[in-house]
TORLOSE-887327 format. One record per residue (C-alpha): y, z, x; residue in one letter; residue number from 1. Coordinates in pm, 1 decimal. Each point is the difference from the previous one (the first is absolute). Example, Ala and Ser with C-alpha at 12.3 -4.5 7.8 and 13.67 -1.06 7.14 Angstrom:
SITE | -450.0 | 780.0 | 1230.0 | A | 1
SITE | 344.0 | -66.0 | 137.0 | S | 2
END
This chain:
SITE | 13806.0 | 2864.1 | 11412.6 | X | 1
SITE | -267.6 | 175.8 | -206.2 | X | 2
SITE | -191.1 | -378.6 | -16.1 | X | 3
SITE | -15.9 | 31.7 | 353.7 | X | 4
SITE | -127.1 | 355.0 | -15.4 | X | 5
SITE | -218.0 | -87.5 | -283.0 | X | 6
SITE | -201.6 | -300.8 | 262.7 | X | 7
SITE | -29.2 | 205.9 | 231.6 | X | 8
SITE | 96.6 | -161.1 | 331.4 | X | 9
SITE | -64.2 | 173.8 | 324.9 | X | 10
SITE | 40.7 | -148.0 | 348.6 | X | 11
SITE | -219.5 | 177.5 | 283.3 | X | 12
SITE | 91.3 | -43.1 | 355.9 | X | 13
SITE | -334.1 | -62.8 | 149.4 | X | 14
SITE | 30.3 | -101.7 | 346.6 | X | 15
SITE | 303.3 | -182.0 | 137.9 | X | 16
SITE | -57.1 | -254.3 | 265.9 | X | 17
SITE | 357.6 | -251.2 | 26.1 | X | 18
SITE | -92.2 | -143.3 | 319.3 | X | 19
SITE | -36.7 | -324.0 | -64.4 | X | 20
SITE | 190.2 | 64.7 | -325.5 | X | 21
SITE | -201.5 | -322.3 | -153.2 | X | 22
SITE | -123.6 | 166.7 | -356.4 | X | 23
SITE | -311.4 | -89.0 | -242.8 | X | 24
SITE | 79.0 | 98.5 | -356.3 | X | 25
SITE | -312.5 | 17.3 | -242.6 | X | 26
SITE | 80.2 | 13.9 | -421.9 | X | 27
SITE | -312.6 | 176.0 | -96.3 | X | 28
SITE | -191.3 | 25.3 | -385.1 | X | 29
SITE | 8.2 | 380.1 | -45.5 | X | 30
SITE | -267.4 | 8.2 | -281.2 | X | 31
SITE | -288.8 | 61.6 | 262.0 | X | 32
SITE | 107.9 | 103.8 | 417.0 | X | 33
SITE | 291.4 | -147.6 | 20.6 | X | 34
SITE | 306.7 | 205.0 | -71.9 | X | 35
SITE | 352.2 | -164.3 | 86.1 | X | 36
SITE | 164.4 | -242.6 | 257.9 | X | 37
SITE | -164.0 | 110.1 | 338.0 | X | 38
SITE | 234.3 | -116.8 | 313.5 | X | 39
SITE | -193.4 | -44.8 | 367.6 | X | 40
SITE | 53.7 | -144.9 | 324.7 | X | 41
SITE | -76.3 | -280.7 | 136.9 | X | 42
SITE | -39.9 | -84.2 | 350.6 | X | 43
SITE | -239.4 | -249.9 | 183.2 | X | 44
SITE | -220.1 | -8.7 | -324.5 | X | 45
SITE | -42.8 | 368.1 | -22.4 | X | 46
SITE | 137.8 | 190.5 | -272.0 | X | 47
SITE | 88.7 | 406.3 | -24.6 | X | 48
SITE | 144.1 | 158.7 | -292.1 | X | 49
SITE | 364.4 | 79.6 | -24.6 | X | 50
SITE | 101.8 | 99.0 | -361.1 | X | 51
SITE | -147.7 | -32.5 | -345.7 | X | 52
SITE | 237.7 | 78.1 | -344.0 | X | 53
SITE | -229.2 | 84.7 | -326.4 | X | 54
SITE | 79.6 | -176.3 | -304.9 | X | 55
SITE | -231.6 | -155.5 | -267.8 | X | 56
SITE | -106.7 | -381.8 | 86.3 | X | 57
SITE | 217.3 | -130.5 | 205.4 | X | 58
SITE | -172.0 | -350.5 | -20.0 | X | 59
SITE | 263.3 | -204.0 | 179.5 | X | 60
SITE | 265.3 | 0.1 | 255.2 | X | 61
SITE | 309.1 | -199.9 | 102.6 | X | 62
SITE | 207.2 | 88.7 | 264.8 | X | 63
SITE | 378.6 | -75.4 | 9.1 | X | 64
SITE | 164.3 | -246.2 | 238.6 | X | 65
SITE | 155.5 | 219.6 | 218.9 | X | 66
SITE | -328.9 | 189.6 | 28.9 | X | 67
SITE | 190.2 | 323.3 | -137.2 | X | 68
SITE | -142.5 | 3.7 | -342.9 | X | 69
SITE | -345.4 | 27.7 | -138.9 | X | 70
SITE | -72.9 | -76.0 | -422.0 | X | 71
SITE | -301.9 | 55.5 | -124.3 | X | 72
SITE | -153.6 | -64.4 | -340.4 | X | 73
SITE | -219.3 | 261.4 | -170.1 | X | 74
SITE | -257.0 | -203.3 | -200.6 | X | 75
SITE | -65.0 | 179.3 | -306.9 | X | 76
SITE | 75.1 | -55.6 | -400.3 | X | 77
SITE | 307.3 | 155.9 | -204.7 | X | 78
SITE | 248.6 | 215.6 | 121.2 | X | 79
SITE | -215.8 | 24.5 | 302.7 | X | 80
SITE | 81.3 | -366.0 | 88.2 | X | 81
SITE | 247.9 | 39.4 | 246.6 | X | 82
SITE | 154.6 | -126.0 | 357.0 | X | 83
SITE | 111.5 | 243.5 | 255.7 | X | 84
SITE | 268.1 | -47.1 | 254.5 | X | 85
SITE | -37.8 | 209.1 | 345.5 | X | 86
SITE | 227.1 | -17.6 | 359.9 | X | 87
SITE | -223.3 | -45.6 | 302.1 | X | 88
SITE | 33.3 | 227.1 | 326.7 | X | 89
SITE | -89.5 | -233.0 | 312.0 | X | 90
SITE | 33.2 | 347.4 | 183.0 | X | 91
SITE | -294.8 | 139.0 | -137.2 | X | 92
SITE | -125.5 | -234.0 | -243.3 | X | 93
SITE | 19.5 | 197.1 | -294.6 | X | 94
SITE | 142.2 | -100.7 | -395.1 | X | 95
SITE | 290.2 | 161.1 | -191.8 | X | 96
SITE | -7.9 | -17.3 | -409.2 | X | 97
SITE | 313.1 | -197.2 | -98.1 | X | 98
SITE | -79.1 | -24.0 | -370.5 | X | 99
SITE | -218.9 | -143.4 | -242.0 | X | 100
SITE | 24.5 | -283.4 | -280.5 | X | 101
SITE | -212.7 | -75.0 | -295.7 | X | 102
SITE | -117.6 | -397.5 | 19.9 | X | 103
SITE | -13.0 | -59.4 | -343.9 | X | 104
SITE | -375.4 | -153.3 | -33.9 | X | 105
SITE | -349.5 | 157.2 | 83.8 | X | 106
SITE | -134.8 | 50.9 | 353.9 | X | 107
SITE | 212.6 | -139.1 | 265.6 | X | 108
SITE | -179.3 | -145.8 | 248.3 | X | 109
SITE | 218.6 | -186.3 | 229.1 | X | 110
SITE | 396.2 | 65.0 | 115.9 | X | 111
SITE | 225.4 | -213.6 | 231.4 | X | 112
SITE | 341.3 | 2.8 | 133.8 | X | 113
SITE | 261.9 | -270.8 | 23.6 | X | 114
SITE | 124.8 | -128.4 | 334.2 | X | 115
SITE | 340.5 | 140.2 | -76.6 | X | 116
SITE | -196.8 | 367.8 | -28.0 | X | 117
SITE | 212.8 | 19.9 | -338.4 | X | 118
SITE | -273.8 | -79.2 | -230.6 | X | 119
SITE | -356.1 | 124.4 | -74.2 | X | 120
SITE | -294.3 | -196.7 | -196.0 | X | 121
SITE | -258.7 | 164.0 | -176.2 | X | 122
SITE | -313.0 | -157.9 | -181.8 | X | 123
SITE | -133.0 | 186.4 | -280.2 | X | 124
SITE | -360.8 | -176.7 | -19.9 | X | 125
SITE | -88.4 | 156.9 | -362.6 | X | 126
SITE | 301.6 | -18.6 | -131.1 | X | 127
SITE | 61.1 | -335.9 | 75.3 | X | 128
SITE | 350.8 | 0.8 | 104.9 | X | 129
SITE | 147.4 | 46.4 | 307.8 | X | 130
SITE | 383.7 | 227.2 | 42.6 | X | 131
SITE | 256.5 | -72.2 | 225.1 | X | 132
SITE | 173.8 | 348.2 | 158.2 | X | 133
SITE | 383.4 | 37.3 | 203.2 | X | 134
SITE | 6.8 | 197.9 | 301.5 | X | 135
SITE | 252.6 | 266.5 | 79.5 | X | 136
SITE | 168.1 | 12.9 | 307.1 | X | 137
SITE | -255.5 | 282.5 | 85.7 | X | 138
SITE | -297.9 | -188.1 | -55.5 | X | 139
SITE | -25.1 | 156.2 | -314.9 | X | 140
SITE | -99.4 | -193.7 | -312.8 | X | 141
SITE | 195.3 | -56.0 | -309.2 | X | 142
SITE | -208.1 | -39.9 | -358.3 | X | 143
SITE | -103.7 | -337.8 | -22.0 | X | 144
SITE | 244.6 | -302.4 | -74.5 | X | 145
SITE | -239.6 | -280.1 | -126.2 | X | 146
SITE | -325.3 | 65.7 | -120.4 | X | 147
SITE | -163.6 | -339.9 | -123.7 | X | 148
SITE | -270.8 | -27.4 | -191.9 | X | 149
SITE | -291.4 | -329.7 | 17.3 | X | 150
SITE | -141.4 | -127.8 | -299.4 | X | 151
SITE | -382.5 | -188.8 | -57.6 | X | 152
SITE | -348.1 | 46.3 | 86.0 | X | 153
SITE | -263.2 | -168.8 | 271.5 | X | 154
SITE | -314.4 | -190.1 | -6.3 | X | 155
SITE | -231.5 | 338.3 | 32.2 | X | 156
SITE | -9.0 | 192.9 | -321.2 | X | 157
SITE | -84.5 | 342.4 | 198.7 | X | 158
SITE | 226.2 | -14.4 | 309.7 | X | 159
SITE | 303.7 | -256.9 | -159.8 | X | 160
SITE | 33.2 | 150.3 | -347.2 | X | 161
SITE | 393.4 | 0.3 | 39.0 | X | 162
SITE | 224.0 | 23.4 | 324.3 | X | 163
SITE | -120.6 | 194.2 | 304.9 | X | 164
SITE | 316.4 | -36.9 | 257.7 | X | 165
SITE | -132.3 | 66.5 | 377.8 | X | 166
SITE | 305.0 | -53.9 | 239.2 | X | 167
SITE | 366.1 | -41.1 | 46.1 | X | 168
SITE | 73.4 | -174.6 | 323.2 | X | 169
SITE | 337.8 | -163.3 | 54.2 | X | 170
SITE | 51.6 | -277.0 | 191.8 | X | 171
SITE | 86.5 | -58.3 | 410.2 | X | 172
SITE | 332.2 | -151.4 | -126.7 | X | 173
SITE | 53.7 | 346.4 | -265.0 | X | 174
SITE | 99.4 | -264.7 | -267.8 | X | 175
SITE | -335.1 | 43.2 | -175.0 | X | 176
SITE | -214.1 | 282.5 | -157.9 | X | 177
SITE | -375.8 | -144.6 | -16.1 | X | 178
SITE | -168.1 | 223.9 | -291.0 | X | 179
SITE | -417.4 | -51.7 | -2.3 | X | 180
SITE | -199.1 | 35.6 | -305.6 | X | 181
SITE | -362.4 | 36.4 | -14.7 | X | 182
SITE | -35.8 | 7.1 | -360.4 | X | 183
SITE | 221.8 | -300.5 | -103.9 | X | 184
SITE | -138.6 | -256.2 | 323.8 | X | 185
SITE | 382.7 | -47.6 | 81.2 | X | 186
SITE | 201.6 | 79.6 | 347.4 | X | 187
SITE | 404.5 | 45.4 | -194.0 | X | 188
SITE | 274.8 | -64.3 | 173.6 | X | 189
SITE | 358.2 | 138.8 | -87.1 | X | 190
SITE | 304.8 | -59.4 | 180.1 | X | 191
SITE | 148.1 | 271.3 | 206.1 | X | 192
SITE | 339.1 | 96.2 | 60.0 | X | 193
SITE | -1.5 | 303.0 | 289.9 | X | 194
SITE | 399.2 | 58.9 | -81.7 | X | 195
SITE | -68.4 | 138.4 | -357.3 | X | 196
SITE | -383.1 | -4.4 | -9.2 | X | 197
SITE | 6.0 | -235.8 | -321.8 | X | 198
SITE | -354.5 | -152.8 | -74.4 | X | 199
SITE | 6.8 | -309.7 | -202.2 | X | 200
SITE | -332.0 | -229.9 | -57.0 | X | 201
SITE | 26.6 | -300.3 | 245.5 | X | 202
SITE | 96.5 | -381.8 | -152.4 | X | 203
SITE | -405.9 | -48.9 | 104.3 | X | 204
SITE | -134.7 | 374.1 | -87.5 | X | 205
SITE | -294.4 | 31.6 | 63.6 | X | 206
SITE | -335.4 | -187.7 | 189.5 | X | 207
SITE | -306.2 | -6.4 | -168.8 | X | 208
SITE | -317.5 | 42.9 | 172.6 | X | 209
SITE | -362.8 | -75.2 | -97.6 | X | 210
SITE | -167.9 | 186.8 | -306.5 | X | 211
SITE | -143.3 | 339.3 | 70.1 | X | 212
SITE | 125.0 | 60.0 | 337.2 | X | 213
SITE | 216.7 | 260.8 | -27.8 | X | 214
SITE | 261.6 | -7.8 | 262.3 | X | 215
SITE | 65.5 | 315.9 | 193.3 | X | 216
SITE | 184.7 | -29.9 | 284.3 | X | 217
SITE | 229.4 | -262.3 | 162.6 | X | 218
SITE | 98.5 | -16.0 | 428.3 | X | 219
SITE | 262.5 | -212.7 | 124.0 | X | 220
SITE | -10.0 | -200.8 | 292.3 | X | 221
SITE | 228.1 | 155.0 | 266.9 | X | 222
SITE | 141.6 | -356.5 | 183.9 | X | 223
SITE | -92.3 | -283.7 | -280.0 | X | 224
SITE | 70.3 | -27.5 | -388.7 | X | 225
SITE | -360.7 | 106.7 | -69.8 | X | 226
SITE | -114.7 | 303.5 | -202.8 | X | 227
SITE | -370.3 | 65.1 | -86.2 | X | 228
SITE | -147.0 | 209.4 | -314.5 | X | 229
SITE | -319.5 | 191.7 | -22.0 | X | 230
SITE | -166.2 | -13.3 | -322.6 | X | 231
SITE | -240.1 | 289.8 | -113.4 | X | 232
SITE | -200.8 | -126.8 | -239.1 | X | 233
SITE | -86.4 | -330.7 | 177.4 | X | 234
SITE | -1.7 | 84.5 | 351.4 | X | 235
SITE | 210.4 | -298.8 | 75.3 | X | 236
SITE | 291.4 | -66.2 | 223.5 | X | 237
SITE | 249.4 | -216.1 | -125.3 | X | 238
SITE | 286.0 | -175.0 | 224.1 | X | 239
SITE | 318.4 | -29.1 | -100.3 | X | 240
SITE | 292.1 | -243.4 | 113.8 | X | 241
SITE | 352.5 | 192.9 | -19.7 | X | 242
SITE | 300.1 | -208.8 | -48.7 | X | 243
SITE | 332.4 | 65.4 | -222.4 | X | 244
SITE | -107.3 | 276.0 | -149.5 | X | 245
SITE | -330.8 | -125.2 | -115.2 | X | 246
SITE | -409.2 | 52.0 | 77.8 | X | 247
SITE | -186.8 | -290.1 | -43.3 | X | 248
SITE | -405.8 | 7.0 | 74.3 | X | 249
SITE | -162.2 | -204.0 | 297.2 | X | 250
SITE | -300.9 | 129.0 | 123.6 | X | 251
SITE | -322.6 | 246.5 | -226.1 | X | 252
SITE | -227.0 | 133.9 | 253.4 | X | 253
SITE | -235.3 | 309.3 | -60.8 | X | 254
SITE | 15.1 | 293.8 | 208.0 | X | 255
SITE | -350.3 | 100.8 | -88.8 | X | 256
SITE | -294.0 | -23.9 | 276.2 | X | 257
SITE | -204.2 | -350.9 | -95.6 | X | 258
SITE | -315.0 | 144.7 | -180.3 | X | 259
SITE | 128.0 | 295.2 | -131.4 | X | 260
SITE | -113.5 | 72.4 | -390.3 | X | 261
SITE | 148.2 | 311.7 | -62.9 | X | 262
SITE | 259.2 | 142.3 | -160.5 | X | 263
SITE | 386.8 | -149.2 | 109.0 | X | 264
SITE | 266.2 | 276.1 | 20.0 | X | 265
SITE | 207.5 | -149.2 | 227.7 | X | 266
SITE | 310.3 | 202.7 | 82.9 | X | 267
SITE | 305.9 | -43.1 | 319.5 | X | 268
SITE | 138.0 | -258.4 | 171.8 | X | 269
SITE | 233.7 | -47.0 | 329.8 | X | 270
SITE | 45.4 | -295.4 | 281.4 | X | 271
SITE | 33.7 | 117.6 | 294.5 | X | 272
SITE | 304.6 | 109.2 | 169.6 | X | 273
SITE | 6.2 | -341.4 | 242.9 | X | 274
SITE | -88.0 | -182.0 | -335.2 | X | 275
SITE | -304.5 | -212.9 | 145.6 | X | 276
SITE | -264.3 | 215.4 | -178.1 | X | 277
SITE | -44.5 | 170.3 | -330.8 | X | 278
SITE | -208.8 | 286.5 | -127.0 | X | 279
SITE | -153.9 | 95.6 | -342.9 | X | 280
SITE | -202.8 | 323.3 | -93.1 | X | 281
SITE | -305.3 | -45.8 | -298.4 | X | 282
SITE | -129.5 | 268.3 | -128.7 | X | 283
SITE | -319.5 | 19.7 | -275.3 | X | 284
SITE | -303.7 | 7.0 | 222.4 | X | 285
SITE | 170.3 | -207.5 | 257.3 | X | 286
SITE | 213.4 | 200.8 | 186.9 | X | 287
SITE | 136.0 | -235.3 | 279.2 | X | 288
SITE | 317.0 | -121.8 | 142.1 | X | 289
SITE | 8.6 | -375.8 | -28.6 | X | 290
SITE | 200.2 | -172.3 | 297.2 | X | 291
SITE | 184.5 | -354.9 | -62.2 | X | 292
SITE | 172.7 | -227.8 | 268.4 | X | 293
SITE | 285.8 | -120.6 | -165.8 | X | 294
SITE | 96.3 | -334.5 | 97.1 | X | 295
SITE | 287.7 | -51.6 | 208.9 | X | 296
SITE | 132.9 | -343.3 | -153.9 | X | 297
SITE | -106.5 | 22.1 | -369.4 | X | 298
SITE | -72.8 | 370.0 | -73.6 | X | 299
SITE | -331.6 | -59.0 | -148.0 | X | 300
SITE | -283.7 | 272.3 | 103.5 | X | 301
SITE | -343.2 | -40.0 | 175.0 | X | 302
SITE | -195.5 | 341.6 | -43.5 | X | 303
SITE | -131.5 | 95.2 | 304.9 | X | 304
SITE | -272.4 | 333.0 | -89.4 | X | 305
SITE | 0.2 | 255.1 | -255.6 | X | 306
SITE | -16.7 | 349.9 | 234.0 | X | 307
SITE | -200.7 | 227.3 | -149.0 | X | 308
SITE | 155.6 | 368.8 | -24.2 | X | 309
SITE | -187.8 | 356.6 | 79.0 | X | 310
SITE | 87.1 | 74.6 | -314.8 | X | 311
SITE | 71.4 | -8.2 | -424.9 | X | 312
SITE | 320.7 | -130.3 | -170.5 | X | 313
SITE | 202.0 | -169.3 | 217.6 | X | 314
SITE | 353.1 | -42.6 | -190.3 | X | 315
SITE | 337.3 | 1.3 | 214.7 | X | 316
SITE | -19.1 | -65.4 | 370.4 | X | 317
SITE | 277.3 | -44.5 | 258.6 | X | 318
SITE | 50.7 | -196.8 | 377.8 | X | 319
SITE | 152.2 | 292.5 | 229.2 | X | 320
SITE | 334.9 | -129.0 | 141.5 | X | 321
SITE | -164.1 | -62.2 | 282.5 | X | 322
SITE | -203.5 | -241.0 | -150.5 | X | 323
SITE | -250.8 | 99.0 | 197.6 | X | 324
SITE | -215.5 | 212.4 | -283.3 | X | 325
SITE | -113.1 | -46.8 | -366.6 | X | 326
SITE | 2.9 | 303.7 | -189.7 | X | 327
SITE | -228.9 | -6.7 | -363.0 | X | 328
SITE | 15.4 | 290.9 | -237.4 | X | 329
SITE | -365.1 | 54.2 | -132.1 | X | 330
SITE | 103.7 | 158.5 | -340.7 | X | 331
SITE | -394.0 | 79.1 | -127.9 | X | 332
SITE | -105.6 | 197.6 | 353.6 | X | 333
SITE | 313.1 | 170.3 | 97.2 | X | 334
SITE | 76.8 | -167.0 | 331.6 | X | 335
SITE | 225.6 | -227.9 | 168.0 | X | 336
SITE | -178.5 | -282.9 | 258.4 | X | 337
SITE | 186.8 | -105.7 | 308.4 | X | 338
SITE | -86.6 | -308.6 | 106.9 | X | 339
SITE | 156.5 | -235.8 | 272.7 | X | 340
SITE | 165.4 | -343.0 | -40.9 | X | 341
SITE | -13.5 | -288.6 | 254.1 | X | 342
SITE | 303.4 | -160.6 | -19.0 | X | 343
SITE | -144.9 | -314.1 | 165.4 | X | 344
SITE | -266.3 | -45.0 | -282.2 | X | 345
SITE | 108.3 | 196.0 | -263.3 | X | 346
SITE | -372.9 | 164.5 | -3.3 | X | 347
SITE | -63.6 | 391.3 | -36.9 | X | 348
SITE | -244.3 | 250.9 | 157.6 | X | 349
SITE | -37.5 | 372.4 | -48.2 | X | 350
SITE | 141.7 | 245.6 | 222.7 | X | 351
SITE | -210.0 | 243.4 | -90.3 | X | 352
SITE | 316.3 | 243.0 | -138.5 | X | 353
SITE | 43.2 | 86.3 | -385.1 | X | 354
SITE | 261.4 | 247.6 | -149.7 | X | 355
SITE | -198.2 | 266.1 | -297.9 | X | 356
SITE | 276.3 | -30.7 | -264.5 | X | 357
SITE | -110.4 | 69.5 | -379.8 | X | 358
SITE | -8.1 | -305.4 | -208.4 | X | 359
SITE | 302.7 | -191.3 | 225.6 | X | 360
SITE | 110.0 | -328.2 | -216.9 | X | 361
SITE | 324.5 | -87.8 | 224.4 | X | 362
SITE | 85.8 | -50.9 | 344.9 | X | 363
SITE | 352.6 | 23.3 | 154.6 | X | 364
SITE | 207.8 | 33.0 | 331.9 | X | 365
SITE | 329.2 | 136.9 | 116.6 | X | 366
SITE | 69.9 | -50.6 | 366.2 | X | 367
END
């Protein structure tokens, strides 16, 4: 208890709205404005504050199955390193401290739960491993079960000098945990078994990519056996056929605007909810959204514009469940753009709204 003291974590009720009881939670940076996981409502692309709980960088969210259960990873180095489990009241959208685990490796920066809601991913992006936690009937985390370690180095001596793991995202089927590392040029995949949470490195374990692109983050398709990664480094897209178990390449196209010289910083990555478009944020000097039409028969993208944001740092961004709205958290100017989606074309405009968060780095929702 005196670790949880120590950190201190304080919630403050700041307004409670549960009317439409469809909730925004923002993972903030706390280094500059920012100062916890802010909750807010969101209704007909307008947002009011509900809640916000202050704990140091909470960089990334996942929210449980059941929408119930909130973990967050605190992105720091040490004994600081840590992921936090919380329960979620849809009453009046505010978080309760379950407990706290260490994630053995330097600065989480990404968490994710299994479909079973039994199991919780972490990424340690310095330390280059990734740990594998039970959950308690509660919600509550046990220490971790697994931590594995990656091994090598990348094409860039400055950004690839060993392994820089980015994400943990299982697979539709929760027979896979996808593991991607920007510092090794490799997406690993282990095979998952939800009834004991044992990881073991797949018969075909990993898919390399191309030399200095540093893969971040991976999206699956949510009808067909697609999945698409976002590399950093390169800016690029890559497709990626999923069948048995495996991820095999079929499609490089770059998400960055045709001319642009700058530099490439490129950072999320989702397809959209009806799975007929998908969306991925670039930061550097770009700062734009770019929009692909995915192909209905082969999966292969066509990018359609590169929407430029009011706005510096674009890293996580979310689709409301409505599907209606675009949400992009603009980490370098403390705000939150609200932009709406045609569903017929996949294209965005502004509404004209934004949400003043400190530093926000991840976007989630709990209806």
């Amino acid at each position: 208890m005196k670790h949880l003291l120590a950190a201190a974590l304080i919630m403050t009720t700041i307004h409670a709205n549960s009317q439409s009881k469809q909730y925004l939670l923002i993972g903030t940076y706390t280094s500059g404005k920012g100062e916890g996981i802010y909750v807010y409502n969101f209704h007909h692309g307008k947002a009011a504050p509900v809640s916000k709980f202050v704990t140091n960088n909470p960089s990334f969210l996942a929210v449980s199955p059941d929408q119930k259960k909130v973990y967050a990873v605190h992105e720091e180095g040490g004994e600081k390193a840590k992921v936090s489990a919380f329960t979620f009241n849809n009453q009046d959208g505010t978080l309760h401290l379950l407990n706290q685990q260490t994630t053995n490796g330097d600065h989480p920066c990404y968490v994710s739960v299994d479909k079973t809601g039994k199991w919780v991913a972490a990424a340690n992006y310095s330390g280059g491993n990734f740990s594998l936690f039970p959950v308690q009937e509660d919600g509550s985390l046990k220490a971790a079960s697994q931590t594995i370690a990656h091994e090598g180095k990348g094409a860039d001596p400055k950004r690839q000098n060993k392994p820089y793991v980015h994400s943990t995202v299982f697979s539709p089927d929760n027979k896979h945990l996808f593991v991607q590392d920007l510092g090794v040029d490799k997406i690993y995949n282990y095979n998952f078994d939800a009834s004991n949470g044992e990881l073991h490195a797949a018969s075909d374990p990993y898919t390399v990519t191309a030399p200095g692109g540093g893969p971040r983050h991976l999206s699956f398709h949510p009808t067909q056996s697609r999945a698409y990664l976002m590399e950093e480094m390169s800016g690029n897209v890559i497709a990626l056929k999923y069948h048995h178990g495996i991820l095999d390449t079929f499609q490089t196209i770059s998400a960055i605007a045709k001319g642009y010289i700058g530099d490439i910083g490129s950072a999320d990555i989702h397809v959209s909810p009806d799975g007929k478009f998908l969306y991925a944020s670039n930061r550097g000097e770009s700062n734009d959204i770019a929009v692909f039409k995915i192909d209905a028969k082969s999966g292969k993208l066509t990018l359609l514009e590169n929407f430029k944001l009011k706005g510096s740092g674009p890293r996580n961004f979310t689709i409301d469940p409505t599907g209606k709205f675009l949400l992009v958290a603009l980490q370098r100017t403390d705000n939150i753009q609200v932009l709406n989606r045609n569903a017929k074309t996949g294209l965005l405009t502004d509404t004209g709204e934004e949400i003043k968060v400190g530093n926000p780095v991840c976007l989630k929702w709990i209806k």
